[in-house]
C-alpha positions in Angstrom: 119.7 -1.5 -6.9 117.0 1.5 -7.1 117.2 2.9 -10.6 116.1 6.3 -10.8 112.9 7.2 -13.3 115.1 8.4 -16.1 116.9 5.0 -15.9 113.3 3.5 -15.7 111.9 4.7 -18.7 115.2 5.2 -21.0 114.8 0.4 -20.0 110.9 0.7 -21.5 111.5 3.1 -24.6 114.5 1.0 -25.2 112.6 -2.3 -25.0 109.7 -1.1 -27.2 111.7 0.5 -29.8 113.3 -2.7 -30.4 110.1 -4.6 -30.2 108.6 -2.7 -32.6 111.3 -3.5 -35.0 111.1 -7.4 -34.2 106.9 -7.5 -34.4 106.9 -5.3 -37.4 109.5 -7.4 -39.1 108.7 -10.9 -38.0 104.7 -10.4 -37.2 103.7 -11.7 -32.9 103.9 -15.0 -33.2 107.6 -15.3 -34.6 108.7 -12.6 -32.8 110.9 -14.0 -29.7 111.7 -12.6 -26.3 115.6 -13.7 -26.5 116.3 -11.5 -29.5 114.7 -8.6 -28.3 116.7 -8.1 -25.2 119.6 -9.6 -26.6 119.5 -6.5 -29.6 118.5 -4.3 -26.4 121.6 -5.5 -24.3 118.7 -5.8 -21.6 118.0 -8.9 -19.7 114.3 -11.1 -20.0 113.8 -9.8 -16.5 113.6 -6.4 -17.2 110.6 -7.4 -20.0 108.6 -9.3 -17.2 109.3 -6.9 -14.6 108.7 -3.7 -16.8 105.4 -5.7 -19.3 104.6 -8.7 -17.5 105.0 -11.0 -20.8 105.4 -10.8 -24.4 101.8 -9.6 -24.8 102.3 -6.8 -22.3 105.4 -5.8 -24.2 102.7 -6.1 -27.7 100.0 -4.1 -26.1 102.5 -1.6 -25.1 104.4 -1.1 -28.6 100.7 -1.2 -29.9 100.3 1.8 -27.6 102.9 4.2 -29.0 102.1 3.5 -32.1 97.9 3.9 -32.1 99.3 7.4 -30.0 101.5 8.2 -32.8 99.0 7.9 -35.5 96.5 10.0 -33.4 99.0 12.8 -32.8 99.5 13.0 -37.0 95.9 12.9 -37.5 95.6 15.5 -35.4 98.4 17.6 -36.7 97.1 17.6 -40.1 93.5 17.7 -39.5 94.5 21.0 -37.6 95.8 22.2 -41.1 92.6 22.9 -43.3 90.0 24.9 -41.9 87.4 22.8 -43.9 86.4 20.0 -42.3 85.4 18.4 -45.6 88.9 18.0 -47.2 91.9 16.4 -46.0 
């Protein structure tokens, strides 16, 4: 079955936002594939096929998140005109 890209991508954000809330809570190591796409109502397939492995899914969450800090540093750094302060 072809899925179309919105389908595609609502699967990844889906998959990494509960990821997130598994390696943030329980660190990598403890963190385990079942749970994840059990919480996600996904299947283990859709990790592999969408991240490769467990890391992949990792390097990806790490992703969004170094992407999210760079988008508030930038945000605020854009608020003071002296490049000095903070």
């Amino acid at each position: 079955m072809k899925r179309s890209r919105e389908e595609t991508n609502e699967t990844i954000n889906q998959l990494k936002e509960v990821a997130r809330k598994h390696f943030t809570e329980y660190g990598y190591a403890a963190t385990v594939l079942n749970e994840i796409v059990k919480e996600a109502k996904l299947t283990r397939g859709a990790v592999y096929h969408h991240f490769g492995s467990k890391k992949g899914l990792f390097l990806a969450v790490l992703e969004s998140v170094q992407n999210e800090v760079a988008e508030k540093v930038e945000t605020e750094s854009g608020k003071s005109k002296d490049v000095w302060t903070s």
